[in-house]
C-alpha positions in Angstrom: -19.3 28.5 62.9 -17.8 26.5 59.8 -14.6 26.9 57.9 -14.0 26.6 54.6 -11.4 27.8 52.2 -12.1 31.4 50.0 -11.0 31.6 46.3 -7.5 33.0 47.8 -7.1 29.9 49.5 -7.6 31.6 52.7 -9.6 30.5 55.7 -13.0 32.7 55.4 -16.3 32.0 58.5 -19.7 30.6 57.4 -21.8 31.7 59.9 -25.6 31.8 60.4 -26.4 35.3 60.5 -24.0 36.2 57.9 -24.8 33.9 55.1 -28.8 34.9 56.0 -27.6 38.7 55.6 -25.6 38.0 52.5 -28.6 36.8 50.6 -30.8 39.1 51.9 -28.7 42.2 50.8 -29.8 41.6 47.0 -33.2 42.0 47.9 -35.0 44.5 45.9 -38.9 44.0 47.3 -41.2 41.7 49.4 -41.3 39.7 46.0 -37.5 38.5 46.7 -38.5 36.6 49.8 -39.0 33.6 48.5 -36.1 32.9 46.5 -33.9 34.2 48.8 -35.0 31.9 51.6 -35.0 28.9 49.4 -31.2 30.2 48.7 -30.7 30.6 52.1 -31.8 27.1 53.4 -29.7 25.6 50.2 -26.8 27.6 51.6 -27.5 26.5 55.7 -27.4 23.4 54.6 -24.3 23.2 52.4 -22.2 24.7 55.1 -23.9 22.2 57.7 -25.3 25.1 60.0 -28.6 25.4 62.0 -31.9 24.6 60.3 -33.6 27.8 58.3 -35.2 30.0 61.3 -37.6 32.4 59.7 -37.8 34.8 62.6 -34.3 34.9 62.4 -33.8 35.6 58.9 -37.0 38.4 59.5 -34.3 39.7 62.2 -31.1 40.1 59.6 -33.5 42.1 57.1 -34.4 44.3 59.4 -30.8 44.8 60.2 -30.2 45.1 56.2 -33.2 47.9 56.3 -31.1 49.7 58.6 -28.0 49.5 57.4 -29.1 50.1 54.0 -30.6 53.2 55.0 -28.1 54.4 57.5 -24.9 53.4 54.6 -26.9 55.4 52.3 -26.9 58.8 53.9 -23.2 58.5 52.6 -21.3 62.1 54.0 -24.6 62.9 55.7 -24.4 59.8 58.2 -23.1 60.0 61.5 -20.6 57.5 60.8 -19.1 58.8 58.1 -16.0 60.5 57.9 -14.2 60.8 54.4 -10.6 58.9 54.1 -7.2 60.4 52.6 -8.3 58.3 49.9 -9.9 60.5 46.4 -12.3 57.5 46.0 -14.8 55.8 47.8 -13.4 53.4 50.3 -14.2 51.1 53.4 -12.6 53.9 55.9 -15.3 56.1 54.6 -17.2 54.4 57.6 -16.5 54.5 61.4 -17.1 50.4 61.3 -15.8 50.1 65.1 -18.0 52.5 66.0 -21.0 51.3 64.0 -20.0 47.8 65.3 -20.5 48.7 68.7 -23.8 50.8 68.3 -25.7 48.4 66.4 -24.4 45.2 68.5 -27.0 47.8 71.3 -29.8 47.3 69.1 -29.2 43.5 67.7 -28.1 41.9 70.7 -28.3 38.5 69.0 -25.4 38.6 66.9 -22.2 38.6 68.1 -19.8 40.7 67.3 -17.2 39.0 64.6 -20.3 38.5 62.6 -21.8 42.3 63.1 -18.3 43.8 61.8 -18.5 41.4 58.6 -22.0 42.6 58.1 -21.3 46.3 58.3 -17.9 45.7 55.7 -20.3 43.7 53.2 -23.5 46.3 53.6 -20.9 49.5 53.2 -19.2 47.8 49.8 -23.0 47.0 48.8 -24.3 50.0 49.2 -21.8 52.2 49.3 -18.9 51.4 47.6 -20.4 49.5 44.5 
């Protein structure tokens, strides 16, 4: 895991899985692939991280295929449960829960990275 600084001057985590899964989010179709892995090895190698694992980044999309499905359900998924809020927001979710039950399904990433996943797939396809 590397750190670097975010535009706030905060500390923010580069990890593996999650700069694989925040390419692959914009992907619209098979076409994408290419581009996105070429963005994703350019990215690996920027933050100094593991070499580009194919089978890996096949892994996160699935993941993304899942979440992206699950997220957009909206009030008809199971892990949704409408916040005090009058708009859209991240509480719309159950995150802890969905952290936990999809950390039984991909057992490969931990769980830091899983709960940035799930807050970056419900503002991309739910909140946006």
């Amino acid at each position: 895991m590397l750190k670097s600084e975010s535009s706030d001057g905060t500390k923010t985590d580069k990890t593996y899985d999650y700069i694989c899964f925040s390419d692959v989010v914009y992907e619209c179709d098979s076409s994408d692939f290419k581009k996105v892995e070429k963005k994703i090895k350019r990215r690996l190698k920027y933050y100094s991280l593991a070499a580009y694992d194919q089978e890996r980044v096949a892994y996160i999309r699935v993941l993304k295929d899942e979440l992206c499905r699950e997220i957009s359900l909206q009030s008809k998924s199971k892990y949704y449960s409408k916040s005090e809020s009058k708009y859209a927001d991240l509480s719309d979710f159950d995150i802890s829960k969905m952290t936990s039950d999809y950390l039984e399904t991909f057992t490969k990433i931990n769980e830091s990275d899983m709960a940035q996943i799930l807050k970056f797939a419900i503002y991309i396809y739910y909140l946006r």
